[in-house]
N, C-alpha and C positions, 0 to 999 in steps of 0.2 A: 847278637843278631846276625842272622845269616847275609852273606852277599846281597843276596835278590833283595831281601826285604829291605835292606840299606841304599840300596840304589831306588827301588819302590819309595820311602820315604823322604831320600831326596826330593824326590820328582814331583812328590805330591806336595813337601815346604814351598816349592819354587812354582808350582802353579796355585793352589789353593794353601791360603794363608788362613783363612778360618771355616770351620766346616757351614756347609749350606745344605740346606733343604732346598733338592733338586727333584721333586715325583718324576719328572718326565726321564730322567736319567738312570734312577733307583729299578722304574719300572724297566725300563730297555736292557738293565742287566739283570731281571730278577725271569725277564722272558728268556734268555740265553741262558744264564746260571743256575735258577733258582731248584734245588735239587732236595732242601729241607722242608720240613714243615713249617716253620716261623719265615723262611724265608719271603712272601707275601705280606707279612708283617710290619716290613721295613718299609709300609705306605702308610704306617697306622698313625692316628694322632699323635703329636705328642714326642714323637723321634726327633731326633737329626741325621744329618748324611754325612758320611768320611765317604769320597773317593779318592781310590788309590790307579793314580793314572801314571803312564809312560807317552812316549811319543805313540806310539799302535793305540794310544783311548784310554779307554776306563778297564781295571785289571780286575777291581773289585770294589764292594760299598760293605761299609759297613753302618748300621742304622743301632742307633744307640739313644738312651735316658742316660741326661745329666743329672746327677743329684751331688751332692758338697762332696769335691772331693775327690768326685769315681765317674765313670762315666763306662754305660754298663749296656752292653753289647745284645741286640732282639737275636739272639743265635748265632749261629758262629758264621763269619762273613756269605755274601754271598756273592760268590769265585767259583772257577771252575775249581774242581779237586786238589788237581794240582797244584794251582796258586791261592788256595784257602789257609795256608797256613803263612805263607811270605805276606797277605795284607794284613792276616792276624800280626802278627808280630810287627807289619808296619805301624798298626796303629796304636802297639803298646807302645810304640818309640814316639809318636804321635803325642797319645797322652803324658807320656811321661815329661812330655817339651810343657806342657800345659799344667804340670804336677797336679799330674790326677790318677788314680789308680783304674786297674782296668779290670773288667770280669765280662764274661762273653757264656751268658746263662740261655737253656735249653740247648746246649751242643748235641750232634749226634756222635761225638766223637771221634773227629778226623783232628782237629786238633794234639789229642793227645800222643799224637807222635812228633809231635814236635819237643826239643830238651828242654822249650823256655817256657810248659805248659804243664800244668798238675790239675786235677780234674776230680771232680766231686759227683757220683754218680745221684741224680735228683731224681728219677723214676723210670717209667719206660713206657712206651704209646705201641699201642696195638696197631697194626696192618692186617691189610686184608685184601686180595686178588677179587674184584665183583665179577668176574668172571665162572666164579664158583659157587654164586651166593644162592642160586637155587637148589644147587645140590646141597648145599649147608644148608639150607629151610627144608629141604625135605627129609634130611636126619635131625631134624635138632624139634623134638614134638613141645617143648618148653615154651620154645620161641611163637612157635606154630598157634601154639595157645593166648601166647599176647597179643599178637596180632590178629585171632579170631575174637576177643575181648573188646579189643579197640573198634573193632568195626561192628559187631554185636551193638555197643554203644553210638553208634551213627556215626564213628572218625571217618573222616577221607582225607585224601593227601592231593594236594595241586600243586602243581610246578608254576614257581612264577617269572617271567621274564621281568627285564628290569621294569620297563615299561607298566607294568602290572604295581612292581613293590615301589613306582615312585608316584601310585594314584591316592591322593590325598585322602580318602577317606580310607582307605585300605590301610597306607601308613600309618595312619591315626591308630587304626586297630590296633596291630603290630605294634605301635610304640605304647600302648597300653598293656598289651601281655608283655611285655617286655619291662616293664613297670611293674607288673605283678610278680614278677619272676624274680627281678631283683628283692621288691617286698616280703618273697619268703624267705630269701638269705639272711645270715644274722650279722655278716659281715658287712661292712660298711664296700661301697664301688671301688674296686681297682683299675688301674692302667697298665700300662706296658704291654705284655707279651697277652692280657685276658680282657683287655680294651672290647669291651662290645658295642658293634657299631657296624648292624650287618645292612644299613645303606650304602655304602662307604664304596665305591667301586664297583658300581653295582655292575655292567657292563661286561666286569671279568666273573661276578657269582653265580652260583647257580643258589637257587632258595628255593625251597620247600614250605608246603604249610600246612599244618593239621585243621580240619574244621569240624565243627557239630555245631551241628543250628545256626550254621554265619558267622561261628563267632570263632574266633583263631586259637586254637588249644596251645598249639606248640611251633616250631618253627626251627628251621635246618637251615644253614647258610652256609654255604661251600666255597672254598677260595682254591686257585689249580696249586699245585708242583710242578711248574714248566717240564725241570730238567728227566723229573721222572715220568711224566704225561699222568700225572696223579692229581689227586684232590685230598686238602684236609676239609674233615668238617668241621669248620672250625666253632661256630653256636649250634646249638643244642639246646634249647630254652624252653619250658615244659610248666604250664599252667600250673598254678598247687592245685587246683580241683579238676584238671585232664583227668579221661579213666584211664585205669589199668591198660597197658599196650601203647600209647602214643607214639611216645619216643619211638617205640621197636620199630612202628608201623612208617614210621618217617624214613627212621633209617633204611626200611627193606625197600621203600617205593625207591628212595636216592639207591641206591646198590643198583636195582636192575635198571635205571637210567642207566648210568655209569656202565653196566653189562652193556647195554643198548649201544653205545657210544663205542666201545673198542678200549676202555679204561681198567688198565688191570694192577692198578696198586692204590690204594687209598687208607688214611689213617685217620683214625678220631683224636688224636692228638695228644699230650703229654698226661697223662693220669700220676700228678705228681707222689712220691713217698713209695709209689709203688715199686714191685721187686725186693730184691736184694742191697735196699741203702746201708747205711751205715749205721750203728746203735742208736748213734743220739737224734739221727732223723726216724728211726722207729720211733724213741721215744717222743717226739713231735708231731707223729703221726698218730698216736696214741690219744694223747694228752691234750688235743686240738679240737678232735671229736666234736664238742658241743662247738664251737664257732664255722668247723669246714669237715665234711665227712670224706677224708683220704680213701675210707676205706671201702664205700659206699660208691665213691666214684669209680672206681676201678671195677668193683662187683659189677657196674654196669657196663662195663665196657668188656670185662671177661666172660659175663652173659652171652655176651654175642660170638664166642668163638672167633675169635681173631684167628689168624695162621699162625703169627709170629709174633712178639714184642722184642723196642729196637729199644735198645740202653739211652738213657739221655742224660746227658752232664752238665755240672758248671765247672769250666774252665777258667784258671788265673795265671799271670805269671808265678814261677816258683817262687819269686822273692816275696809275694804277699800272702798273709794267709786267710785256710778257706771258712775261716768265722768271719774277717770281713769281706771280702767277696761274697759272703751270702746276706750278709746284714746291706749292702749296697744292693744288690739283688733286690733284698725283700722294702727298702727302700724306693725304689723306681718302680715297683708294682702301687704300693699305696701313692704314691706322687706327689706327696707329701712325708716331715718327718714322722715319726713311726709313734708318737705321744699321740698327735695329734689325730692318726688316723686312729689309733685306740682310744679315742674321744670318740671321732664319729661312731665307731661301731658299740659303742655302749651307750650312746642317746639315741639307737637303734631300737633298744631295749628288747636284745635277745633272749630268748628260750634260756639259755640257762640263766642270764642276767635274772631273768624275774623269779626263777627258780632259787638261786642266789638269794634273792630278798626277801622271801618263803623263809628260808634256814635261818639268817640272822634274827628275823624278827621274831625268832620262839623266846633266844635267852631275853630277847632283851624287851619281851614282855613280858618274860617272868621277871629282870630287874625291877620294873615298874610296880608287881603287883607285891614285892616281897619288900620291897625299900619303903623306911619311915617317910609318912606323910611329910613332916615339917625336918628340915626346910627344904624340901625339894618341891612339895604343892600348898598349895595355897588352902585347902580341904581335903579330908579323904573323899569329899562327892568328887569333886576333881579327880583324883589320882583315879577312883573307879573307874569315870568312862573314860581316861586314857585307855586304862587297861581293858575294857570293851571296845574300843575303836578299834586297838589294836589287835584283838580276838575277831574280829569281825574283817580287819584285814586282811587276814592271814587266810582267812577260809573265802575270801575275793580271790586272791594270789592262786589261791589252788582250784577252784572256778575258772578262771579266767587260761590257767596252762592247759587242765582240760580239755575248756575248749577250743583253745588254738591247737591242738594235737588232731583235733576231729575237723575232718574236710568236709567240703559240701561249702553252700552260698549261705546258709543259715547259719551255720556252724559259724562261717567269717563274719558274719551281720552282728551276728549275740557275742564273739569275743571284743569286735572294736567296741562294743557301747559298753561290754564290760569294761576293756582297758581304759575309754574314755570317762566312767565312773570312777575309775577306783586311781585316775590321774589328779581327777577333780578334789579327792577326796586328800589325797594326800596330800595335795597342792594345799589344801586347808588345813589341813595337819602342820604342815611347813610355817603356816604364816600364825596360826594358834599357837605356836611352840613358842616362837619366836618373841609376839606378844608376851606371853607369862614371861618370858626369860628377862625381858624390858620391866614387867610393870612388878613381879614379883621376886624373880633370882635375884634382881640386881641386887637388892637391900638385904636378902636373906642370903648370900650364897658367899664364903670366906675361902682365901685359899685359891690356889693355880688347880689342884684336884677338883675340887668342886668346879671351876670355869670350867674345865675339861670338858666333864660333865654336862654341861648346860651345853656346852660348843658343841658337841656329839650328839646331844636328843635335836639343835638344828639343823646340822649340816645332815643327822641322817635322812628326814624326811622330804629336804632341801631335793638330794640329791637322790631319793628313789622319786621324785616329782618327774625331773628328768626325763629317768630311764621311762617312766608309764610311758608320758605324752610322746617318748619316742615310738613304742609300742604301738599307740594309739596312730600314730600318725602311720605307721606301718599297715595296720590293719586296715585304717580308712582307704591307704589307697587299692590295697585287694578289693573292696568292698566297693568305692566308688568308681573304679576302672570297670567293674565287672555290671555296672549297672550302666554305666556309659555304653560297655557293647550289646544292650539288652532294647535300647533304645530302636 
């Protein structure tokens, strides 16, 4: 540990002995220092606050998720330049008093010139001067095109003061597309650094919002970069049945504001996996596809002609290494441990999840139709309409992905009352299986094989129940959110 940072940690055992959530102090250094992206972060839900004080005040804060063990830093402090890396290292000496380990995720990389820091590059976020943005619309004929689209379709874009986004029925709106927006993701909610929550400060936002017919398509939430005189955008949320162009048309209204104003840096924010990572985060970027499309978010963000992209890392001490530092990482986003959010997101009952249930259930109708009656059924009329139920599932499954692929208000209406069907359906499936296993496996069925057996025709139908009714509950809220704004 360097001098400073050691004299820093002193200063800070001997005034603050346990860290506090302090907003009003976080914010007064995030006005004077705040020079990252995440750095407005450090008011979000869910953090806590390290300051690193001497006798002259507060040097710096760092805003961090506990989770078992680690305690995992919203970006790398926010300090002036100069002393970004002395409270870095104070509060690895910090943690370490507390045996916790430390990781300091979405850096821009000033840390990495420190010796007590090794860094893991996790993607890179586009910039952009608004300053320019008209001469970039007037060569870019693609873009030109989305935003004749969106307005073709009746979009328009309003700027809302806070005042406006904390009018009850308006909010109402907005936290229903925002509801919807979640419901087309397959992933279950996260926190930390993608915490959405664009009431939140409103005072310091600027917000944006797509309309047609009254009803709020999309929505743009902007938080500043003091240090830079910048803005991230930090939501982005976009109807599943917005037309073509939205997003673009939000983003070009918010640019020429920002022109308007004298604002000449701004960023859409971290487009994780992107760039030049490292193999096995390719291969993560790859292989994730059906839960989070890496590769689709960045498309959109490289659509728009960025100027530049700024590297962005996860930073640790050297003595730890960067599989856990990233596993604490990806820890403090779910907010929870990591079993259990792979619980929630699979009683989500994602697009590939039911596609998954499509595949298995080929062989293992054909098990059913080619295995001896006795003793696994009670009649061959029995084993037949298994084996037609489950033909008849199968061709639901691929009905129902269909028509969750195809957008439009109908399109959502006919997939929830399919998945609402074919929940129902299975759900009785589940509890039929179950029955026979009681009234007829019990007597006829010898052997830990044969239980196997019987434990697997329940637990399977058991647990695609589940997944539907997650499904179902998904599609209902697209469907019932969107008739709420139709009112």
């Amino acid at each position: 540990m360097s001098a400073s940072s050691a004299f820093g940690f002193a200063s800070v055992v001997a005034s603050v002995v346990t860290p506090v959530r302090d907003d009003a102090r976080a914010f007064a250094l995030i006005q004077r220092d705040g020079r990252t992206a995440t750095a407005f972060r450090a008011l979000g839900a869910g953090l806590e606050h390290w300051f690193l004080t001497d006798a002259q005040g507060d040097r710096g804060l760092v805003a961090y998720y506990r989770t078992p063990g680690a305690m995992v830093s919203a970006g790398e402090p926010v300090a002036a330049p100069h002393e970004a890396i002395a409270v870095a290292e104070a509060f690895v000496a910090f943690a370490a008093s507390h045996r916790c380990r430390v990781s300091f995720f979405a850096t821009e990389g000033i840390l990495a010139s420190s010796p007590r820091f090794r860094r893991v590059m996790l993607g890179e976020q586009p910039v952009w001067n608004p300053q320019s943005w008209a001469d970039h619309i007037a060569h870019h004929r693609s873009l030109r095109e989305q935003l004749r689209r969106a307005k073709a379709k009746g979009v328009t874009v309003q700027r809302l003061d806070a005042d406006a986004m904390r009018e009850p029925l308006r909010r109402a709106s907005l936290e229903r597309l925002i509801d919807r927006w979640f419901a087309a993701r397959p992933m279950a909610r996260m926190g930390f650094l993608v915490e959405v929550d664009p009431f939140a400060w409103l005072s310091q936002r600027q917000s944006f919002v797509a309309m047609r017919d009254g009803v709020p398509m999309a929505m743009l939430s902007l938080v500043p970069v003091p240090a830079r005189r910048g803005w991230l955008f930090e939501h982005l949320l976009r109807d599943p049945d917005a037309p073509n162009g939205t997003a673009e048309l939000l983003v070009h209204h918010a640019m020429l504001r920002l022109a308007a104003d004298g604002v000449s840096w701004i960023t859409l924010g971290l487009a994780p996996l992107a760039g030049p990572v490292s193999g096995w985060l390719r291969i993560t970027r790859s292989w994730s596809r059906p839960l989070f499309n890496f590769d689709g978010l960045a498309a959109f963000k490289r659509k728009l002609r960025p100027q530049g992209w700024e590297s962005i890392y996860l930073a640790y001490p050297r003595e730890q290494s960067s599989a856990r530092a990233m596993l604490d990482g990806l820890r403090a986003f779910a907010g929870e441990p990591l079993w259990r959010f792979g619980v929630r997101t699979l009683t989500r009952g994602p697009a590939v999840l039911l596609r998954a249930l499509e595949w298995m259930l080929i062989p293992w109708t054909a098990l059913l139709a080619w295995a001896p009656t006795l003793p696994w059924f009670p009649s061959g009329a029995v084993q037949g309409a298994w084996v037609v139920f489950d033909v008849l599932l199968l061709f639901g499954l691929r009905a129902l992905r269909a028509t969750e692929r195809t957008s439009g208000a109908p399109a959502r209406r006919t997939a929830w009352r399919w998945s609402r069907a074919l929940a129902i359906a299975v759900s009785t499936d589940a509890v039929l299986t179950t029955v026979q296993a009681i009234w007829w496996n019990r007597a006829s069925i010898r052997g830990t094989p044969g239980w196997t057996i019987v434990l697997l025709a329940c637990l399977g139908p058991t647990l695609a129940s589940v997944v539907l009714w997650g499904a179902s509950r998904r599609m209902q809220t697209l469907q019932s959110s969107r008739l709420a704004d139709r009112r």
